[in-house]
N, C-alpha and C positions, 0 to 999 in steps of 0.2 A: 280383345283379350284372347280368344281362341286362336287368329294366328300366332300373337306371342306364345303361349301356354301349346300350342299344336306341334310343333315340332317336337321338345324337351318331353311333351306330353306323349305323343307318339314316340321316340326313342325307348320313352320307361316303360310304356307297355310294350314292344316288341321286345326290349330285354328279360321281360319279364317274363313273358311265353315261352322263348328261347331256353331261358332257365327251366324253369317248370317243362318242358319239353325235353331238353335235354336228361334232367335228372331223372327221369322216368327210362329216358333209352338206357341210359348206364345201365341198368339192370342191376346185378348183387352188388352187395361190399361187402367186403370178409372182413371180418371185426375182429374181438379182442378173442382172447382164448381164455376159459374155464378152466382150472384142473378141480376134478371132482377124486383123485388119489394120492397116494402118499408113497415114499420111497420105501421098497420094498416091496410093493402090492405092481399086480396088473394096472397099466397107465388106462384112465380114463378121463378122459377131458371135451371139450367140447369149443367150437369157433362158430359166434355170429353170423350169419349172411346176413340177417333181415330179410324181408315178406319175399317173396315170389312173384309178386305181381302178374304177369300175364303167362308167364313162366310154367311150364310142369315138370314134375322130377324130373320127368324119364331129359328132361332139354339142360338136368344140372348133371355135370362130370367133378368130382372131387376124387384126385389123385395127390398123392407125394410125386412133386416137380421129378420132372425128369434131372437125371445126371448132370445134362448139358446147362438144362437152368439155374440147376442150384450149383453148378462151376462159374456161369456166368453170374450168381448172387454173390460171388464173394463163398462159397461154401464147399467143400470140399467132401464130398459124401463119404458115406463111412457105414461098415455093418452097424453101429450102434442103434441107428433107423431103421434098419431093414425090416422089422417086426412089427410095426407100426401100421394100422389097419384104420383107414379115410372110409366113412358111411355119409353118407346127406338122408338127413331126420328132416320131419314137414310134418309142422303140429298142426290140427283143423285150423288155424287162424291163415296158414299158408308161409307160418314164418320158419326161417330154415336155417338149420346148423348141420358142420360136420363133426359126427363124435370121432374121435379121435383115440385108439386102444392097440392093446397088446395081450396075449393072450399068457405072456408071464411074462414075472412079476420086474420091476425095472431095477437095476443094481448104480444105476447111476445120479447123482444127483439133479443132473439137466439132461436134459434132449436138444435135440436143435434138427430143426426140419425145414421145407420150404415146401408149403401147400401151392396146389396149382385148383382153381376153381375154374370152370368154363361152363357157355352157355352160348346161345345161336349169336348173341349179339356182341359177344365179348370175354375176356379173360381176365383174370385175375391172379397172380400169383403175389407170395407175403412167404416171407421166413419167419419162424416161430420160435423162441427161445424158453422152452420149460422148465422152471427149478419146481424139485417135488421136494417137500418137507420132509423131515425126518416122520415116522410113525409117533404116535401118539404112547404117551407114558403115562 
């Protein structure tokens, strides 16, 4: 029974190391994005990385993609972004977001940006499509 079961049996655990091994190298994912304001206010918002793992700040870079990335995303850069200010937060748990702000107030109803994330082991970049609500009545 162990030669039958040995092969099939050994494939599933080396797939399964592999996985588990890999998912650990990937290192960040940049997730969904938060808007914590409303149009007409200073933009504040916020994108998921998830934990840090072996990771420390000082090894995360969160910038707005470069020109050439976000031509190559399909996007066409534009002053409308240019005020738009990328931080990386790290709560004691070690899990990490980039706030995402402007230091006035936003007049338009969407933004549209392409975050670039990096780190010793890898890159990330995502384009982000903001609709901020009208202000509250």
């Amino acid at each position: 029974m162990v030669v039958l079961l040995g092969r099939p049996l050994l494939c599933r655990l080396l797939f399964l190391a592999l996985s588990l091994a890999a998912s650990s190298a990937m290192g960040l994912s940049v997730g969904e994005i938060t808007v914590h304001s409303r149009l007409g206010e200073p933009l504040h918002a916020s994108v998921a990385l998830g934990r840090l793992g072996g990771l420390s700040e000082a090894d995360v870079h969160v910038r707005r993609a470069s020109e050439e990335i976000q031509r190559a995303d399909g996007k066409d850069p534009d002053d409308a972004t240019r005020p738009l200010r990328f931080s990386l937060q790290v709560d004691r748990n070690g899990v990490a977001r980039v706030d995402v702000t402007t230091d006035r107030p936003v007049g338009e109803p969407y933004l549209d940006f392409v975050l670039e994330v990096r780190w010793p082991q890898g890159r990330s970049v995502r384009r982000f499509t903001v609709l901020l609500d009208p202000p509250a009545r």
